[in-house]
N, C-alpha and C positions, 0 to 999 in steps of 0.2 A: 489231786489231793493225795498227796503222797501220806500214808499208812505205815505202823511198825507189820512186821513179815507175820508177829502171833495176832492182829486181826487180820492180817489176811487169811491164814488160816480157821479163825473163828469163824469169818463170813464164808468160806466155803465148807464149813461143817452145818453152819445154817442152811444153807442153798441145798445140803445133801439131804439132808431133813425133809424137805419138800421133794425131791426131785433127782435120782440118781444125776451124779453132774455131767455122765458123758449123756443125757439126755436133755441136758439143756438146752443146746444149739438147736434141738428138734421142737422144743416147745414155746422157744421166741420168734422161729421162725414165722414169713409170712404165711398165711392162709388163704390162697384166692377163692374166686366163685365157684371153680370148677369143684372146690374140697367142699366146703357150705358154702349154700346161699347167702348170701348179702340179705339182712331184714330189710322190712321196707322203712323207709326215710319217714321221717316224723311231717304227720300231714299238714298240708295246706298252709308251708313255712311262710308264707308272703301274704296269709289273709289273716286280717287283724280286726275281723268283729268278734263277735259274741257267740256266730256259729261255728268260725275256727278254732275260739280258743273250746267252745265245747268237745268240735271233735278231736281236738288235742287230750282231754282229759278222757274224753270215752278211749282214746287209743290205746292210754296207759291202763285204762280200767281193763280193758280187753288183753292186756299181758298182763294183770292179776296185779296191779298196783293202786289204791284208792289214795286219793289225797285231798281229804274236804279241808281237812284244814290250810293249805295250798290254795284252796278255789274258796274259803269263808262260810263254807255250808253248814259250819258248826260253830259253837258258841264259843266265844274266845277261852284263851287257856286263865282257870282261878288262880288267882295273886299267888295264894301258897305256894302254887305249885313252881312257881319263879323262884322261891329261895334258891340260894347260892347263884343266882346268874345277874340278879338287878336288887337295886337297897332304893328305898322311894317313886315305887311303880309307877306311873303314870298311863301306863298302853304300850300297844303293839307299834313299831313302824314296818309302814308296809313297802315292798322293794320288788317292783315285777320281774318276775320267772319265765324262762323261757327254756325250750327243752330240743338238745341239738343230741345229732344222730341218725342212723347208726355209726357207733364208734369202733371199730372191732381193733382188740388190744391183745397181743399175745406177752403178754407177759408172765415172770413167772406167780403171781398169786391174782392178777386180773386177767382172766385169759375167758375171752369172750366178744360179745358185740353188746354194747351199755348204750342208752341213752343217756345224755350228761344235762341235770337242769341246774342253769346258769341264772345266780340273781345282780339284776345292773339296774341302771339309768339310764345308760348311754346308748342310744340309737345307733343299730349298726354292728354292734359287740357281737351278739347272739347271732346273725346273719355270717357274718365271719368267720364264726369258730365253728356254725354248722356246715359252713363250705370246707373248712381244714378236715373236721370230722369225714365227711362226705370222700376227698380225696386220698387223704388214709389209707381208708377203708377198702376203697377200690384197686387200691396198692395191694391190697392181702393184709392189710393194720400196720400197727405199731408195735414194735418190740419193747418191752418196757423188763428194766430189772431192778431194785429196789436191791440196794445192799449194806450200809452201813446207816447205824440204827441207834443214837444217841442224843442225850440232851444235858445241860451243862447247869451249875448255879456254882458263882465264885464269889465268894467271902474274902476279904479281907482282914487282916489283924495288925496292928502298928502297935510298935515298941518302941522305950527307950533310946534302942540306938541298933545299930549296925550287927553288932556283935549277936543280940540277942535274938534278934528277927534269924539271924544264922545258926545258930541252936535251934529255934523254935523251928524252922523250917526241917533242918534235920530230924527233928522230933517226930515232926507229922511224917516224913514219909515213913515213915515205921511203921505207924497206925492204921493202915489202909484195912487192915480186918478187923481191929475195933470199930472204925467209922464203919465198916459191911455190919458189922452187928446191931448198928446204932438204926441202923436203914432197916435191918428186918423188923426191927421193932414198931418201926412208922408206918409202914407199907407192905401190903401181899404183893403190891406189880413194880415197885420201885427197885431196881437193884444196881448198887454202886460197881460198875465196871472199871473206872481207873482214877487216878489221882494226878494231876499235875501241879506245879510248883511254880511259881514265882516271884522273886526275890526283889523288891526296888526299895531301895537304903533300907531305913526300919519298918518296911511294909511288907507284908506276906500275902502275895494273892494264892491262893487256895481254890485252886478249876475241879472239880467233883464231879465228873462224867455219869449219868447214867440211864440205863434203859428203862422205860414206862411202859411197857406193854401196849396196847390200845389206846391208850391215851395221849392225849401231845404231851401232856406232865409236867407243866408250867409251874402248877399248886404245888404239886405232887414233891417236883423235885426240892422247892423253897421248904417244906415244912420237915423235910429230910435233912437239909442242910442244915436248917434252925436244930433240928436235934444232935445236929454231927455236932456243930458249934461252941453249944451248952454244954457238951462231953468235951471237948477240946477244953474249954477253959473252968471247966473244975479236975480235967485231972493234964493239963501240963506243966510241967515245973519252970517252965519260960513263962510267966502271967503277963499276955497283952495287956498295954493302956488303954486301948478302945478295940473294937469288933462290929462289921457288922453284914447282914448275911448277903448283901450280894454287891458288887464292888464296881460294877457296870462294864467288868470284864467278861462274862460268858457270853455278850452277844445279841441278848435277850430282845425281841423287838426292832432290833437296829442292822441296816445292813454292813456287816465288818468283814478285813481281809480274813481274821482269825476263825470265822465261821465261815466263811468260802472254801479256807485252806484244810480243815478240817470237818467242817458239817457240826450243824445243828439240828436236831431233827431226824430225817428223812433222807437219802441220800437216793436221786433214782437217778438214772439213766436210760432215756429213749431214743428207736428211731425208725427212719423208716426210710426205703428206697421208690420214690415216683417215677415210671415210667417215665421217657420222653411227651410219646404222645399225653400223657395222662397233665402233665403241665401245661404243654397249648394248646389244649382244649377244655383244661379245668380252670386252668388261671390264665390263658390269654398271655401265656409270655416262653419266655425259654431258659432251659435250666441253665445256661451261661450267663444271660441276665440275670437269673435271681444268683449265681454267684458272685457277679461284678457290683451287685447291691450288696448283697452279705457283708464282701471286703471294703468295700467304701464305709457301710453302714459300722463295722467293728473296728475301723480305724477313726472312726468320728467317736464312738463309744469312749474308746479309750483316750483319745484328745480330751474330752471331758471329764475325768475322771471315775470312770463307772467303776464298780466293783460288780465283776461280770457285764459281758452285754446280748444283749437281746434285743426282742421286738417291743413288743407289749406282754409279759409274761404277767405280768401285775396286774392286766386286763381280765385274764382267764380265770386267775389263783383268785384274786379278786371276791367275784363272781362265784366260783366254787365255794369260798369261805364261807360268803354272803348265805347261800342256799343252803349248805351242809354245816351249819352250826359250829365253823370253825373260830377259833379266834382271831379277828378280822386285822387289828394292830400286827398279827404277826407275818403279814404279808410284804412288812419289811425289811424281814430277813429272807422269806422263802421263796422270794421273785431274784435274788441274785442267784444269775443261773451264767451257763454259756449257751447259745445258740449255734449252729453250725450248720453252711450249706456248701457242699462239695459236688463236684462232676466224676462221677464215672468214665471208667476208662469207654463203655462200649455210649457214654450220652446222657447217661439217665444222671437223676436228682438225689444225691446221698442228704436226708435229713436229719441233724441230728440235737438234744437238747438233753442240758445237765445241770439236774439243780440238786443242790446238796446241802438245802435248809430248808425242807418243810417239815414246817411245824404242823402236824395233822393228827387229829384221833376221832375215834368213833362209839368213844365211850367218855362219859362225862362233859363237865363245861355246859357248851352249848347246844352239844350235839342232844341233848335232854329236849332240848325246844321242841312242841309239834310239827312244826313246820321243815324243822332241821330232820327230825325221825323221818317224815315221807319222803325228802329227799335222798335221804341215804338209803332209803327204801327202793327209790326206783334202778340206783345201782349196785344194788343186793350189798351196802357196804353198813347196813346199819345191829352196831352193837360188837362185841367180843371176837376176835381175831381177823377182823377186816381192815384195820388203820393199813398195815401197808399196799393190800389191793387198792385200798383207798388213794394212797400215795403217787400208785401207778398210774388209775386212771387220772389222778391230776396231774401227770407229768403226759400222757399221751394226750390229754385236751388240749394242753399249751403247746404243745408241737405241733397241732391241726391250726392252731391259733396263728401261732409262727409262721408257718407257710402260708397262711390265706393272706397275712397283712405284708408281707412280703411281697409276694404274688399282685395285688394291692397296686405296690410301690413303682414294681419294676411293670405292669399294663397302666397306669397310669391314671386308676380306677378308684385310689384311696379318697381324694376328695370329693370326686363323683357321689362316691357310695356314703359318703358322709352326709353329703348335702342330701340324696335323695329318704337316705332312714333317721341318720340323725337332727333332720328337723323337724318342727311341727308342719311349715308348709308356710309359714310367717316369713316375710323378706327379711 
């Protein structure tokens, strides 16, 4: 994703903020057993009555996390309390949780060992990602670094003719501090970082960058815009024929080259280095295998037209959305990611994954939900300056993900493992 040189400098004034930067290679770095202990593994992964999933809950209770509302031991959440998330209530749906881990993430604002609870359907997900989890982990973690931080809403405006759309476009890039003024006025967390431009006959697309704070800022950035808008067309001397606030160019929902190439969202990058032995005896194969998959698998990707290719990232993000009160539609921009598995010169398993459109917060929307609250509870991400550790840890679960369904592929175990969790036991 190629960058102008003044965010790159922005983004390492951010990074210095948190963390002198000739200290950063020391705080992505891995962490093995010998530094801290490894926590113990989330119990009795494989028993599926009534007394596993309790000692599951006592586990979390016993590291100081309650979640009745997660297990139903309290009385559903009151209608009102829904405003702003649902319009003709009806009830809850419900989507079983499962809780994989230890994760340990050295990243720069996740930096830790997390248990990650995962909401599916699908038999078999939650087995997989706490095997990736698990292998990680024993690696020393994940590296995770979270760097460019933006989100987008593009208005359109059409005119007359050619001419005019060419004036009018000159006009606005003028404006970019009046439209900053028009934003303070909307928002305390919104703030307009850049302006882009684009010209097609008498049409004006209008790209309006900017950061949310903690919030994914979906809303946020639309009611910004709508005010930038209604300032544009009472005071431009070009008067648009028609206007209107988003043009289906910023991205929104949809996976595009122009949010790959740029980011929407979230921008993280992780990874991790496995041992040799730590792959044939965690996944039953060899890291030249899972490279001759990789290649096969990322040339099949792009025979099909993918925008970015992966495994199953969509799997993970999914999942995470589900539990952590994400916006769930927007898992079809934040799954387009790259994948990467390489060999080491001395054997070992270079892992690596880039995703540079999640859309994530941990304030507002959904994240309001009960259920949504205790889960971002169990990985200390819930409320005011956690979205981007947030971020990290869903870029480090989809990398454990990565590897296990890969691993999967190349031992010969993905169908196996399907038929034995993902079905009820019916022919």
């Amino acid at each position: 994703m190629p960058i102008s040189r003044e965010y790159v400098l922005e983004i390492a004034r951010r990074l210095a903020a948190i963390a002198p930067l000739e200290e950063l290679a020391g705080r992505l770095a891995p962490v093995p057993e010998s530094e801290r202990a490894f926590p113990p593994d989330v119990p009795r992964p494989s028993d599926l009555t009534a007394t596993g999933r309790d000692r599951r809950i006592e586990f979390l209770r016993e590291r100081g996390t309650e979640v009745p509302n997660l297990t139903g031991t309290v009385a559903p959440p009151d209608p009102e309390s829904l405003r702003g998330n649902i319009e003709q209530f009806i009830g809850m749906t419900q989507i079983p949780t499962g809780l994989i881990g230890p994760l340990r993430i050295n990243g720069l604002h996740a930096h830790g060992d997390f248990y990650v609870p995962l909401a599916t359907s699908e038999g078999a997900l939650v087995s997989s990602y706490h095997r990736g989890a698990r292998l990680v982990t024993r690696a020393g973690g994940v590296s995770c670094l979270a760097t460019v931080e933006q989100v987008q809403r593009a208005p359109a405006f059409v005119f007359e003719g050619v001419a005019q759309a060419g004036l009018f476009a000159a006009w606005a890039a003028g404006e970019i501090e009046s439209f900053r003024a028009v934003v303070a006025t909307c928002s305390t967390h919104a703030s307009l970082i850049d302006l882009q431009i684009h010209l097609e006959t008498r049409t004006v697309y209008l790209l309006f960058v900017y950061r949310t704070g903690d919030a994914a800022g979906q809303n946020m950035v639309t009611m910004c815009t709508d005010a930038i808008c209604h300032d544009i067309v009472a005071r431009t001397p070009i008067k648009p024929r028609q206007w209107f606030v988003e043009s289906n160019l910023s991205g929104d929902k949809k996976a595009t080259v122009l949010s790959f190439l740029s980011t929407r969202g979230r921008k993280v990058i992780a990874e991790v280095t496995l041992p040799r032995e730590l792959v044939e005896r965690g996944l039953h194969t060899t890291p030249e295998t899972m490279c001759d998959y990789w290649r096969l698998s990322f040339i099949g990707g792009v025979q099909s037209g993918s925008i970015g290719v992966s495994g199953h990232i969509a799997n993970g993000l999914a999942a995470m959305f589900l539990a952590c009160g994400q916006d769930v539609a927007c898992v079809a921009e934040a799954t387009v990611g790259i994948t990467r598995f390489e060999l080491t010169p001395n054997g070992d398993l270079y892992c690596g994954v880039d995703l540079p459109n999640l859309i994530v917060g941990t304030v507002g929307g959904g994240t309001r939900l009960p259920t949504a609250r205790e889960c971002l509870r169990i990985i200390e991400c819930e409320g005011d300056g956690c979205a981007t550790k947030f971020a990290e840890i869903c870029a480090a679960t989809v990398l454990g993900g990565e590897i296990s369904i890969t691993g999967a592929m190349c031992a010969g175990h993905f169908a196996r493992a399907h038929r034995e969790l993902g079905r009820t036991g019916a022919p």
